[in-house]
LOLO-722371 format. One record per residue: residue in one letter; x, y, z of N, C-alpha, C in turn. Coordinates in Angstrom, 1 decimal, decimal comma, padded with zeros to 4 digits. Last residue first. Layout:
REM LOLO-722371
A; X; Y; Z; X; Y; Z; X; Y; Z
...
//
This chain:
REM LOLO-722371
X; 038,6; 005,4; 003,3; 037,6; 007,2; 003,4; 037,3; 007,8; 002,3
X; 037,6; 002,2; 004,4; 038,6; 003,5; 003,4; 038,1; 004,5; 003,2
X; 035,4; 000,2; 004,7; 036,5; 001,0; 006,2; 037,4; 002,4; 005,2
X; 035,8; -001,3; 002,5; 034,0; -000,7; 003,6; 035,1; 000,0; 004,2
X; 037,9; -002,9; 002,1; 037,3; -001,7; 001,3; 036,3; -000,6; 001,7
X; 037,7; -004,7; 003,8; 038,7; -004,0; 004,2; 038,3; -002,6; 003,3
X; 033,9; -006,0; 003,2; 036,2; -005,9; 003,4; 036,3; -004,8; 003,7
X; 031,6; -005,4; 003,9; 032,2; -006,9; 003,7; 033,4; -007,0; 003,6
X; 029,6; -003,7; 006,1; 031,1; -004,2; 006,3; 031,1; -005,7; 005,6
X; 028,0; -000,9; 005,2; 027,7; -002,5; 005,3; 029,3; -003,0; 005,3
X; 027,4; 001,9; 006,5; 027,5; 001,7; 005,4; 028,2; -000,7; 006,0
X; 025,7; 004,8; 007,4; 025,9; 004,0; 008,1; 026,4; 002,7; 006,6
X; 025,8; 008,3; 008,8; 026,0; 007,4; 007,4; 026,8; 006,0; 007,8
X; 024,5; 010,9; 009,5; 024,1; 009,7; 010,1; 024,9; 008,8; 008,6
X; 024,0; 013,9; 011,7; 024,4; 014,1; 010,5; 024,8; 011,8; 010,5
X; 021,9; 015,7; 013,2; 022,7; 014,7; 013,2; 022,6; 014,8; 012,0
X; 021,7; 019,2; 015,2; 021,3; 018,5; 014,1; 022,1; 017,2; 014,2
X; 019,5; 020,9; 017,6; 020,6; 020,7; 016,9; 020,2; 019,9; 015,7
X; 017,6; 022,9; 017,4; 018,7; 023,3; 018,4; 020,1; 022,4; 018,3
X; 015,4; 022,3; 015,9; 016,0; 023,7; 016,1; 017,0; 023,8; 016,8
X; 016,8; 019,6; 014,2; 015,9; 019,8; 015,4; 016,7; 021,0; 015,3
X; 017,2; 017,0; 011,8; 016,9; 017,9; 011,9; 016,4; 018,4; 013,6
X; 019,3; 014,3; 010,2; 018,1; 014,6; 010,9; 018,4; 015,8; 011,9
X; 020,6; 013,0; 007,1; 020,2; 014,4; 008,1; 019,0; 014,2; 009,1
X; 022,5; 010,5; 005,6; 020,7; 010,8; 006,2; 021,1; 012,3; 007,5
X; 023,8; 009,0; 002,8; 024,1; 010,2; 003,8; 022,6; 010,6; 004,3
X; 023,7; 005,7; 002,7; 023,2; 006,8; 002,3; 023,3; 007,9; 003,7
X; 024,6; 002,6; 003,4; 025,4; 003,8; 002,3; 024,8; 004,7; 001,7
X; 021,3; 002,0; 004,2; 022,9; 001,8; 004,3; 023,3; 003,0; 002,7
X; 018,4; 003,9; 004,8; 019,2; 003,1; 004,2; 020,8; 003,2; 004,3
X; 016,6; 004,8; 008,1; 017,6; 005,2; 007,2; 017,7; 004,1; 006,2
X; 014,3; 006,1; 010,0; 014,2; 004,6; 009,0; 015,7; 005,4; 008,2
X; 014,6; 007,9; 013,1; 014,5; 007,8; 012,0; 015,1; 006,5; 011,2
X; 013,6; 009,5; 015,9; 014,1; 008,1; 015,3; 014,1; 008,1; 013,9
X; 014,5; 011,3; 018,8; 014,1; 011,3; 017,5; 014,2; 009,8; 017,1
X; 014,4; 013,7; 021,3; 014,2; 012,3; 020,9; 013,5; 012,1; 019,4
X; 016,0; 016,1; 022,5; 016,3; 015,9; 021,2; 015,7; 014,1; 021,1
X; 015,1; 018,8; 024,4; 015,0; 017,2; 024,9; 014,6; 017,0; 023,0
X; 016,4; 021,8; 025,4; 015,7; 021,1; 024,8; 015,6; 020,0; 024,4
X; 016,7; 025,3; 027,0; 016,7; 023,8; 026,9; 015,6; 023,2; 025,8
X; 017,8; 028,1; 027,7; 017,4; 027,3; 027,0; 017,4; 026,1; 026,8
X; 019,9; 029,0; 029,8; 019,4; 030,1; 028,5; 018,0; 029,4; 028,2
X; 021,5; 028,9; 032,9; 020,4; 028,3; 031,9; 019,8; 029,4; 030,7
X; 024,8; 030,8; 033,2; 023,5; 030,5; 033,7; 022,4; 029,9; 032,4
X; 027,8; 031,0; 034,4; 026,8; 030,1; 033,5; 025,6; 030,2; 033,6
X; 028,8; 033,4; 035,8; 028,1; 032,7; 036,0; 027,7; 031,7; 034,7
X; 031,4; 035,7; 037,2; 030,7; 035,0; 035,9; 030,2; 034,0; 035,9
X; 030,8; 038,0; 040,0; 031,5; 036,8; 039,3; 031,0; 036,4; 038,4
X; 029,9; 039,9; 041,3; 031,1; 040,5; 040,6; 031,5; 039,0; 039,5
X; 028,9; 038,1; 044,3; 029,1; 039,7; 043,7; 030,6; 039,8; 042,0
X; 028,0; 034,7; 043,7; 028,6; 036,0; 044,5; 029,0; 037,2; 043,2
X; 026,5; 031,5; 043,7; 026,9; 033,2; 042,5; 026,9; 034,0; 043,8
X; 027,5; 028,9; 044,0; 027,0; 029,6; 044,4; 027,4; 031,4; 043,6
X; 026,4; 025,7; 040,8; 027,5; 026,8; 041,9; 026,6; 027,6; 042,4
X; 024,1; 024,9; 039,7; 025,0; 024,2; 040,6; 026,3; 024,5; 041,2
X; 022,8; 025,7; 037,8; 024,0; 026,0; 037,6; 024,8; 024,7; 038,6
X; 020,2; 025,1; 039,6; 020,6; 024,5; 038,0; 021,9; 024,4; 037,6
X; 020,9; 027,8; 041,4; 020,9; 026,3; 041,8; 020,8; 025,1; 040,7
X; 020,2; 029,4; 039,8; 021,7; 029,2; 040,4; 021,7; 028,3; 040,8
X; 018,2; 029,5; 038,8; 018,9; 029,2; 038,0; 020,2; 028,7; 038,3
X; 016,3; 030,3; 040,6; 016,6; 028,8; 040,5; 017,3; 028,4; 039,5
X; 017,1; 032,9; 042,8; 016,7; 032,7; 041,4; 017,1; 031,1; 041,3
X; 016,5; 034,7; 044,9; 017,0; 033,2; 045,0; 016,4; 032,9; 044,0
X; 017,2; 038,1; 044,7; 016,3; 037,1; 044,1; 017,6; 035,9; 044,6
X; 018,1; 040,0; 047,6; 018,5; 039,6; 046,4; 017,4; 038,2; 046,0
X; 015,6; 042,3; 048,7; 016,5; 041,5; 048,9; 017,1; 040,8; 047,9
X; 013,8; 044,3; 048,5; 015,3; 045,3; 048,1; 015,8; 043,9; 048,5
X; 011,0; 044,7; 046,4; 011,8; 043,5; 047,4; 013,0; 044,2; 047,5
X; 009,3; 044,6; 044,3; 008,8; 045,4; 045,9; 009,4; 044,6; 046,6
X; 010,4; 041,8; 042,6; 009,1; 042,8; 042,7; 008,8; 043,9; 044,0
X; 012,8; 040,9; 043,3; 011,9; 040,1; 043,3; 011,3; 041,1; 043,4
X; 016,0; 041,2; 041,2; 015,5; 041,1; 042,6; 013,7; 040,9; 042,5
X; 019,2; 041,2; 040,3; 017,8; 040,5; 039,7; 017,2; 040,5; 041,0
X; 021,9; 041,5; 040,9; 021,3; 042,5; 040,1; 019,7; 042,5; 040,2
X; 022,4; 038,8; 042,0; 022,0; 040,1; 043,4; 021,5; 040,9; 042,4
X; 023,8; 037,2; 040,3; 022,7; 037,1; 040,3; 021,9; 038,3; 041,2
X; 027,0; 037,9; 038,9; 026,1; 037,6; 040,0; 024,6; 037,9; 039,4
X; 026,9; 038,1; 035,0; 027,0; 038,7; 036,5; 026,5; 037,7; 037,4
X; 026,8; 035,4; 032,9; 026,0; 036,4; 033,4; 026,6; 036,9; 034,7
X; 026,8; 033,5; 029,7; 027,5; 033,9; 030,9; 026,8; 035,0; 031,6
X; 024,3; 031,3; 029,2; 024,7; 032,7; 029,1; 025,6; 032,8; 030,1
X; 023,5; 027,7; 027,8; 023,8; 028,8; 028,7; 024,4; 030,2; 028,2
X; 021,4; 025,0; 026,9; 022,4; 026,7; 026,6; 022,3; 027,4; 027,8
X; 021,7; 021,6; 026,1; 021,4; 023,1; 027,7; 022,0; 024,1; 026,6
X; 019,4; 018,9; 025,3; 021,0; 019,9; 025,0; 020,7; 020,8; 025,8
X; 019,6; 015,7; 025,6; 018,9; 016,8; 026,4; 020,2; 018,1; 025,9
X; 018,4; 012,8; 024,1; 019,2; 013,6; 024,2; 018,9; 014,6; 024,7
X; 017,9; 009,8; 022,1; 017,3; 010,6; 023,8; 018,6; 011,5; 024,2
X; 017,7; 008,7; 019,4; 018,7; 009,9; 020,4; 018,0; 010,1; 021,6
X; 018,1; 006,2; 016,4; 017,5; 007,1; 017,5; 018,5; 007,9; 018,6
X; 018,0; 004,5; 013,4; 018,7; 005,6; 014,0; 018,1; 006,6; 015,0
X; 017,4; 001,9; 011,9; 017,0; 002,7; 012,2; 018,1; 003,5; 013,3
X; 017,5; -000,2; 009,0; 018,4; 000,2; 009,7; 017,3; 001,4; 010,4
X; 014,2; -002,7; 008,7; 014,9; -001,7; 008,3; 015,9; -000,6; 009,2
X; 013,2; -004,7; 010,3; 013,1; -004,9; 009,3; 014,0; -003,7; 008,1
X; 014,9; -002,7; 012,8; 013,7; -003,9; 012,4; 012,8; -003,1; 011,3
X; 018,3; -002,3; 014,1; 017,4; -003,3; 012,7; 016,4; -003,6; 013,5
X; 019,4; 000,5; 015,2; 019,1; -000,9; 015,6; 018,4; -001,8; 014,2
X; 021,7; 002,6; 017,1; 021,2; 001,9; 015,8; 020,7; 000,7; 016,0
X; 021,4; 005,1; 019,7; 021,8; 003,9; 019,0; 020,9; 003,7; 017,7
X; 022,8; 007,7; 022,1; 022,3; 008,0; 020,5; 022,0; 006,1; 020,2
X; 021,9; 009,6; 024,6; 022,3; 008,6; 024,0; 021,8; 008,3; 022,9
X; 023,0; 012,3; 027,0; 022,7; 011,5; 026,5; 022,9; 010,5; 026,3
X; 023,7; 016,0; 026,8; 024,1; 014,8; 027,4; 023,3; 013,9; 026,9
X; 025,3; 018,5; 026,0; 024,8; 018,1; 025,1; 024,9; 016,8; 025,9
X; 025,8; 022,4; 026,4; 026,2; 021,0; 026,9; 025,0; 020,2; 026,2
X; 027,0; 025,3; 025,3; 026,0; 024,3; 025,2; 026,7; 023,0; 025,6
X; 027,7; 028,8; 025,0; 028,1; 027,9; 026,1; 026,9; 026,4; 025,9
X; 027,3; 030,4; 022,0; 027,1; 029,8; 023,0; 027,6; 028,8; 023,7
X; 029,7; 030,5; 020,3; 028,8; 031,7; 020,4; 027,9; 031,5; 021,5
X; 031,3; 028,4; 022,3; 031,8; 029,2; 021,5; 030,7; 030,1; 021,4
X; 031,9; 025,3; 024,2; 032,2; 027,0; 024,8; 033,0; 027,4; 023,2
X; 030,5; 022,1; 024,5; 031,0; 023,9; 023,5; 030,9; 024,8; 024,0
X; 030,8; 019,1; 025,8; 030,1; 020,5; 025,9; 031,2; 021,2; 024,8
X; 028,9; 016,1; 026,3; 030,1; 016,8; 025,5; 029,7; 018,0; 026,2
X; 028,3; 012,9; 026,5; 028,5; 014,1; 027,5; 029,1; 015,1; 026,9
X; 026,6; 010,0; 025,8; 027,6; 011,3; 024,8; 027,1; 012,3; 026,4
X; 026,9; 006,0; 025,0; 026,8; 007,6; 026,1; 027,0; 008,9; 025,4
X; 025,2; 004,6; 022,7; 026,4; 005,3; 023,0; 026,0; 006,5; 023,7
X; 023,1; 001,2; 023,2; 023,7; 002,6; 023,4; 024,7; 003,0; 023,8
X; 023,1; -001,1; 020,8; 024,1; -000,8; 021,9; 024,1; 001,0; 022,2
X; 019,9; -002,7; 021,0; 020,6; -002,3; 020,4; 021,6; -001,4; 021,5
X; 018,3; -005,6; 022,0; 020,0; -005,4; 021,9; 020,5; -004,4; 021,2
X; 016,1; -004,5; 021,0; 015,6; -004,6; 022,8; 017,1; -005,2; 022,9
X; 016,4; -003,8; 018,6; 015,7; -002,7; 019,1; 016,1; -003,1; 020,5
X; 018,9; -006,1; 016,9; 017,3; -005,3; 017,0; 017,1; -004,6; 018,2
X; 021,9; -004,6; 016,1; 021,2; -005,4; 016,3; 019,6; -005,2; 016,1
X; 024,9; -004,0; 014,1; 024,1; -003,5; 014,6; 023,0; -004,5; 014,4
X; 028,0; -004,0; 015,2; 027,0; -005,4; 015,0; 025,7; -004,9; 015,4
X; 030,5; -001,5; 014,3; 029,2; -001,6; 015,3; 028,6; -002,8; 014,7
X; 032,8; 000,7; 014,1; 032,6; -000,8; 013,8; 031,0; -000,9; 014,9
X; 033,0; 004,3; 013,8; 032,9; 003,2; 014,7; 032,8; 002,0; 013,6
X; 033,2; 008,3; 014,6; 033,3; 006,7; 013,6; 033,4; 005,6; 014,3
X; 032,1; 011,1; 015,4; 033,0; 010,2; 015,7; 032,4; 008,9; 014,4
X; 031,6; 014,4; 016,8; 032,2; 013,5; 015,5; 032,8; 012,0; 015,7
X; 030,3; 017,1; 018,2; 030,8; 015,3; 018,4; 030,7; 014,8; 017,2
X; 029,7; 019,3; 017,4; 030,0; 019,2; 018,9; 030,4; 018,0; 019,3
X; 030,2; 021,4; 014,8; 030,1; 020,3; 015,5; 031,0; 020,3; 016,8
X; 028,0; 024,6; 015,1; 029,5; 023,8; 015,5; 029,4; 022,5; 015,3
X; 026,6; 027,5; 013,6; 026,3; 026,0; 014,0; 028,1; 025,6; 013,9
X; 027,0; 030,5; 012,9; 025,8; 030,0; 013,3; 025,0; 028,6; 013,5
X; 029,3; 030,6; 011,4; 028,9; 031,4; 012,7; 027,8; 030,7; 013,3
X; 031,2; 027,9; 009,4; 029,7; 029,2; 009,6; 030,4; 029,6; 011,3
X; 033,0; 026,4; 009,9; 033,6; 028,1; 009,1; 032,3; 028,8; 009,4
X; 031,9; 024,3; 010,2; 032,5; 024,7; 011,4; 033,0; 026,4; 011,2
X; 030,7; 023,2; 007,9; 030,1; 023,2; 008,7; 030,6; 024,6; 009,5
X; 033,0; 022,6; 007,1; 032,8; 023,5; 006,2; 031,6; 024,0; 007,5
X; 034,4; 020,5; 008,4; 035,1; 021,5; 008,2; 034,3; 022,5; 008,0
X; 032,3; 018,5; 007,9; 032,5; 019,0; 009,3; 033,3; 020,7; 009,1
X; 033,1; 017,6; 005,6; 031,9; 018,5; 005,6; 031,4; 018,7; 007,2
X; 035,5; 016,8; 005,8; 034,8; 017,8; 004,8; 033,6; 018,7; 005,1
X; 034,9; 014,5; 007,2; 035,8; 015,4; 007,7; 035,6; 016,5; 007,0
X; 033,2; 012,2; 007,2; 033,0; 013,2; 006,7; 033,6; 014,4; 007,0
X; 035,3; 010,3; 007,7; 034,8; 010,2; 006,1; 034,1; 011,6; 005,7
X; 038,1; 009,5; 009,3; 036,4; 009,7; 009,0; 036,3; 010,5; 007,9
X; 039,9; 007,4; 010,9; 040,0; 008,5; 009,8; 038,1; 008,7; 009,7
X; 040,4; 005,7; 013,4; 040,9; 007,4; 013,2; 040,5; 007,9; 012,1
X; 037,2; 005,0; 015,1; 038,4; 005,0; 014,2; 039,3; 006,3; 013,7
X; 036,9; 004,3; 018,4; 036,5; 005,4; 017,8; 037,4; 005,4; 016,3
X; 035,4; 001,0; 018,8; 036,0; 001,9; 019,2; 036,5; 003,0; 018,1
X; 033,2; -001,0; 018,4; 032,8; 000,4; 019,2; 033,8; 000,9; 019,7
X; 035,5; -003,4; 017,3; 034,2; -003,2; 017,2; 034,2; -001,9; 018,5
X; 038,9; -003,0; 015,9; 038,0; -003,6; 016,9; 037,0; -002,8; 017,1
X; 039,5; -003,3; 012,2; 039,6; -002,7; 013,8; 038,9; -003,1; 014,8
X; 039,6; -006,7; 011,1; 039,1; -005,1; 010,7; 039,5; -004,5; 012,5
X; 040,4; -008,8; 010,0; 041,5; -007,8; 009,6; 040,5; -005,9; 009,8
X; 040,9; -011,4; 012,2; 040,5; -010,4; 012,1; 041,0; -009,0; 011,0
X; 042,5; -014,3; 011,7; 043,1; -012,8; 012,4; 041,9; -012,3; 011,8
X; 042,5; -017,8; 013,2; 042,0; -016,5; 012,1; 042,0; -015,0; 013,0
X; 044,5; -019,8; 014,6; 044,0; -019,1; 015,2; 043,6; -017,3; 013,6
X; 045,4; -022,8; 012,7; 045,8; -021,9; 013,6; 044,4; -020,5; 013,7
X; 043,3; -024,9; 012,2; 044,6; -025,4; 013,1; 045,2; -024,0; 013,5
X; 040,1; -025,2; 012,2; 040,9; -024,5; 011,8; 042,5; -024,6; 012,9
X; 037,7; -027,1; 013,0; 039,2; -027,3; 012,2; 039,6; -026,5; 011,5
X; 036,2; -026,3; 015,0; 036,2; -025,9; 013,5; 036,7; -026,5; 012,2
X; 038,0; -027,3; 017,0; 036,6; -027,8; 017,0; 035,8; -027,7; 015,4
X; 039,2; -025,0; 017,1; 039,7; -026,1; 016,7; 038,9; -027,2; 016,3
X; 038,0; -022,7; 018,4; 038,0; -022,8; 017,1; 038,9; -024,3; 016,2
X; 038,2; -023,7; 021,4; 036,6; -023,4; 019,7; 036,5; -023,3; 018,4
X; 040,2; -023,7; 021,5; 039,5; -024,8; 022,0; 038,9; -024,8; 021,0
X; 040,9; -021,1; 021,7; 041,5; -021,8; 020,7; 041,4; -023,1; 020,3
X; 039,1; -020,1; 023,8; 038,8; -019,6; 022,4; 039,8; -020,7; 021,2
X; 040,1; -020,9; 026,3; 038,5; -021,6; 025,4; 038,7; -021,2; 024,0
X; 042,5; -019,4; 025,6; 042,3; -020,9; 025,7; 041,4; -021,9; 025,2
X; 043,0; -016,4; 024,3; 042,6; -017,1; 025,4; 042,1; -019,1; 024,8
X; 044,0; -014,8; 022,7; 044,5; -015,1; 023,9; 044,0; -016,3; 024,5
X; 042,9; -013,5; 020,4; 042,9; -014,9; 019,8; 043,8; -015,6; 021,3
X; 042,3; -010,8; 019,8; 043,0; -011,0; 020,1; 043,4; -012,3; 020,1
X; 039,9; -010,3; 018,3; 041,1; -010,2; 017,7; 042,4; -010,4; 018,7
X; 038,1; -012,2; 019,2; 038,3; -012,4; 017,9; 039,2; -011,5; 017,6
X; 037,8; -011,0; 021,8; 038,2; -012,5; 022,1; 038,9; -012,4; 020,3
X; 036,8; -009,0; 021,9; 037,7; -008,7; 022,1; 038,6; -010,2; 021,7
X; 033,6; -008,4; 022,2; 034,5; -008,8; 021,2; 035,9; -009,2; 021,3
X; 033,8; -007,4; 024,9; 033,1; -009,0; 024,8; 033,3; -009,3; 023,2
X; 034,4; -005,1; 025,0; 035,5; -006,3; 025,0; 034,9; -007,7; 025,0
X; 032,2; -003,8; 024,4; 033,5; -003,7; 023,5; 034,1; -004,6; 023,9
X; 030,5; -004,3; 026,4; 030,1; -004,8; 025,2; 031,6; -005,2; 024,1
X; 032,1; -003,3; 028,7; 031,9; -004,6; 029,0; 031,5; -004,9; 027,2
X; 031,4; -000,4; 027,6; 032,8; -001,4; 028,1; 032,8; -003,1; 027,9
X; 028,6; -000,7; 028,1; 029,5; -000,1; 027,1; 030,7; -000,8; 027,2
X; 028,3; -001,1; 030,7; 027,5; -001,7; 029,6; 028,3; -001,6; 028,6
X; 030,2; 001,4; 031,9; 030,1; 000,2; 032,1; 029,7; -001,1; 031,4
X; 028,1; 003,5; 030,8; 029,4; 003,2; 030,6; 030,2; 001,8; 030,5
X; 026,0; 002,8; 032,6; 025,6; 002,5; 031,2; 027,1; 002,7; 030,6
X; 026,8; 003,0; 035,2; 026,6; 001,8; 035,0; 026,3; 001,7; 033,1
X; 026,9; 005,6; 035,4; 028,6; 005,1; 035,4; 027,9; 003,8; 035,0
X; 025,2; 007,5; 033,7; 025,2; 007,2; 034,4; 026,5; 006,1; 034,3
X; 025,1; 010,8; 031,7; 025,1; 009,1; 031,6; 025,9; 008,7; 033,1
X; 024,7; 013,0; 033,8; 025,2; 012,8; 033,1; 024,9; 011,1; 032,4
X; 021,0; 014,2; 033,6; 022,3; 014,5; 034,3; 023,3; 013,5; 033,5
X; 019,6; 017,0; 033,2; 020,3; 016,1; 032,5; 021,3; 015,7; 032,7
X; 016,8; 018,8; 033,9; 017,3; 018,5; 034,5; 018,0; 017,1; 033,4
X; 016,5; 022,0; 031,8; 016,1; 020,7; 031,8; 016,5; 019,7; 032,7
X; 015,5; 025,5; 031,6; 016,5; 024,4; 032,1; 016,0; 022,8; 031,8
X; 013,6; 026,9; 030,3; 015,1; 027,8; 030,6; 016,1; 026,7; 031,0
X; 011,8; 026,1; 027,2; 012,0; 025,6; 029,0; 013,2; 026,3; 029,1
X; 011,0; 027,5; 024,8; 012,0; 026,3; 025,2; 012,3; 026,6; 026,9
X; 008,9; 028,3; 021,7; 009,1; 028,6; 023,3; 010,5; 027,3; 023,5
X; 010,7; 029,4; 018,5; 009,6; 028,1; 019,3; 010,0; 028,9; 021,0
X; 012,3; 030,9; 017,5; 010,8; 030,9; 017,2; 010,0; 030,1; 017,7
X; 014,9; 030,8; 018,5; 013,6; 031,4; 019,4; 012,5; 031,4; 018,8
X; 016,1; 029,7; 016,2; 015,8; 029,0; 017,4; 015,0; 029,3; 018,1
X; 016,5; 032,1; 015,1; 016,0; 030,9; 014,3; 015,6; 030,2; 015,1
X; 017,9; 034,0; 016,8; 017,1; 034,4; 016,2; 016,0; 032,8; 015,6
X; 020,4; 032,1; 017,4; 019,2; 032,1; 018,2; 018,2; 033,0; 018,1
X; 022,0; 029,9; 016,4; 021,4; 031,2; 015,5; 020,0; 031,2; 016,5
X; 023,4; 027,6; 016,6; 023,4; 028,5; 017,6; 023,0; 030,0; 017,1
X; 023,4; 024,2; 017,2; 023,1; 025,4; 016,2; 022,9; 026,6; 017,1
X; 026,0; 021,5; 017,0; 024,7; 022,4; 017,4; 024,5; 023,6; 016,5
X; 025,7; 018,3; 015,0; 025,8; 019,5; 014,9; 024,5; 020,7; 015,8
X; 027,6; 015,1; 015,3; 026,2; 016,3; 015,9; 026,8; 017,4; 015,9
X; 027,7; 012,7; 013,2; 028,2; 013,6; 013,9; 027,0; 014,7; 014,1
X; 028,5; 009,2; 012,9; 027,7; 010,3; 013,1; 028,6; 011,5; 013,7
X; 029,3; 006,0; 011,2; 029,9; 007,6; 011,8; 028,4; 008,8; 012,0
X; 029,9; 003,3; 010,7; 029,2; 003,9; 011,7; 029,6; 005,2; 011,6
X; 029,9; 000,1; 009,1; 030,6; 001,3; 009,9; 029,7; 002,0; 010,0
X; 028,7; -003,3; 010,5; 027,9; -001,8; 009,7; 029,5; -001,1; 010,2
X; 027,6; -006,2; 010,6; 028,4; -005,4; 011,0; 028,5; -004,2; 010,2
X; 025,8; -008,1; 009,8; 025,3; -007,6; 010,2; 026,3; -006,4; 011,2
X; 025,4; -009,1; 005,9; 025,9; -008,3; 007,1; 025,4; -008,0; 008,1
X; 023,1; -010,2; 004,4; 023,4; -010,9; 005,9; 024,4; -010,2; 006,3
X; 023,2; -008,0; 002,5; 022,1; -008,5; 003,0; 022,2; -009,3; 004,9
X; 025,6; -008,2; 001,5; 025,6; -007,3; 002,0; 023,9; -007,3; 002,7
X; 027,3; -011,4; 001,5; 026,5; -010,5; 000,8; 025,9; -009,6; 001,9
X; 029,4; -013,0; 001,5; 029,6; -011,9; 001,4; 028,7; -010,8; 000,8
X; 030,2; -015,0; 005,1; 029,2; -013,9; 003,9; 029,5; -013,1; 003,1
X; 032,0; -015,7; 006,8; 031,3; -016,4; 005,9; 030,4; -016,1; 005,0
X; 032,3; -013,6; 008,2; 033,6; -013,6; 007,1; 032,9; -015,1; 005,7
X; 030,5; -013,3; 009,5; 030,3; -012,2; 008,8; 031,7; -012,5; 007,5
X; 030,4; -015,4; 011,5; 029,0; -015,2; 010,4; 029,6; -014,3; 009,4
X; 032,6; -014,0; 012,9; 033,0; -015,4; 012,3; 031,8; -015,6; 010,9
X; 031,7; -012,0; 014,5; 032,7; -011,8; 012,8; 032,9; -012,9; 011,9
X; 029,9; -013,7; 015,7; 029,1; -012,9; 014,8; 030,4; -012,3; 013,3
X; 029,9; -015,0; 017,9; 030,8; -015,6; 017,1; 030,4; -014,6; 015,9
X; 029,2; -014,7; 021,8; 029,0; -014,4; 019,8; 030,1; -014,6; 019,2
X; 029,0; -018,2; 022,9; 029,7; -016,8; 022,9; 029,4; -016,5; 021,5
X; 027,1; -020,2; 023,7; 028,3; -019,7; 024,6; 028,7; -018,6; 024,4
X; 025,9; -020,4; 021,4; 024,6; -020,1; 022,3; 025,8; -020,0; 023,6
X; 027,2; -020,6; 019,3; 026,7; -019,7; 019,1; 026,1; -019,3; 020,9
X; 028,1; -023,2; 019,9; 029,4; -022,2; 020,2; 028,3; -020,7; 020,4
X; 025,9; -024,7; 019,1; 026,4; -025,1; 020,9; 027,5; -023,8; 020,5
X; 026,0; -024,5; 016,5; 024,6; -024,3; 017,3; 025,5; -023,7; 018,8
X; 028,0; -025,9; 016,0; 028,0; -024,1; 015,7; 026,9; -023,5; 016,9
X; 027,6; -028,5; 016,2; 028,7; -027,3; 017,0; 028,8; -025,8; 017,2
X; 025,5; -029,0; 014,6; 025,7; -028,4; 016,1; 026,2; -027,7; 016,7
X; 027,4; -028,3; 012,2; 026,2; -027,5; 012,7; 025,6; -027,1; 014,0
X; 029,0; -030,5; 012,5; 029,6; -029,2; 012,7; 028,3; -027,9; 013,1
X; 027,6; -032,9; 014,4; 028,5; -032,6; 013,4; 028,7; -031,3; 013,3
X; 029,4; -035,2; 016,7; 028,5; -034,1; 016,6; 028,8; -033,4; 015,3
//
């Protein structure tokens, strides 16, 4: 059989994709990218209120099965840096390579420690009137649209506002890197019981639907979370590699710089 096959027959058992990637070094057939985004909320609610926004949005958390997906993706790399397992030493022998090729980059969708835009998170975070609320860095084989790998996000901020931020952000190639979010952000107010708030020509207490949104019971005297503001962040945007890209929404923001992995040089801050 000659090697092409082989490749053919390994490709169609298991991705082999760092293996493509050490064979290349043009930044064109990359298809391993670093990854960093960060979300910034915004909490100037003078600027914010110029639009109407629904008091609640129903958002519930990423669901345990898309975690799951996730997991399962990350270690379906796993084989090329660890080099453990059997088949794998089978396969690569088949290559002729006699001992087992090390990987020299971190392992794929997990969070790296240094990031690049640490600066301008900082500076970000000195205002009053926007936080980052998730910062992270990554290895990612970014793919097309109907394999691209969503990342869960569940986060919350307790600072000028109370905001939770649930979801999913991914990257995908067609014909050009693209960058999307299905995302639901909440604001909340802390607030008294609810019994204050009563119903027009009514001395009984309002069953206000906020408390049931909250999803606790409000009694006399207690501090409450309650729905301020909602609003459903789906966006997409055409980016180019190794360019800092912003994308914009009154309630929050992304911050998106996605850059081409041919060495160990690609990964340094």
């Amino acid at each position: 059989m000659s090697l092409i096959s082989r490749l053919s027959t390994a490709l169609s058992r298991r991705a082999v994709l760092p293996f493509l990637l050490l064979l290349s070094s043009s930044a064109d057939a990359t298809t391993w990218y670093r990854v960093e985004v960060m979300l910034v909320a915004y909490q100037n609610e003078e600027m914010i209120d110029h639009e109407l926004w629904a008091d609640a949005m129903t958002a519930e958390p990423p669901q345990l099965a898309l975690y799951q997906a996730y997991k399962q993706q990350q270690s379906s790399y796993d084989w090329w840096f660890s080099g453990d397992s059997n088949y794998e030493e089978k396969m690569w022998a088949e290559f002729g390579f006699s001992d087992l090729p090390v990987a020299s980059f971190p392992p794929p969708l997990t969070n790296l420690e240094t990031l690049q835009l640490t600066e301008k998170a900082k500076r970000i975070n000195y205002r009053d009137d926007m936080q980052v609320i998730w910062h992270q860095a990554w290895i990612e084989p970014i793919q097309e649209a109907d394999k691209a790998i969503k990342h869960p996000i569940d986060v919350s901020l307790s600072d000028q506002l109370d905001i939770q931020l649930r979801g999913t952000i991914q990257l995908y190639v067609s014909r050009y890197l693209h960058f999307s979010s299905d995302l639901v952000i909440q604001h909340y107010q802390p607030e008294n019981a609810l019994n204050s708030l009563t119903l027009p020509a009514s001395g009984q207490p309002k069953n206000d639907y906020r408390a049931q949104l909250s999803g606790t019971e409000m009694s006399d005297g207690e501090l409450q979370r309650v729905p301020l503001r909602s609003g459903q962040v789906r966006q997409s945007r055409r980016m180019r590699s190794n360019e800092l890209h912003y994308i914009d929404h009154p309630m929050l923001g992304a911050i998106v710089k996605v850059i081409p992995i041919n060495s160990k040089d690609d990964l340094r801050p």
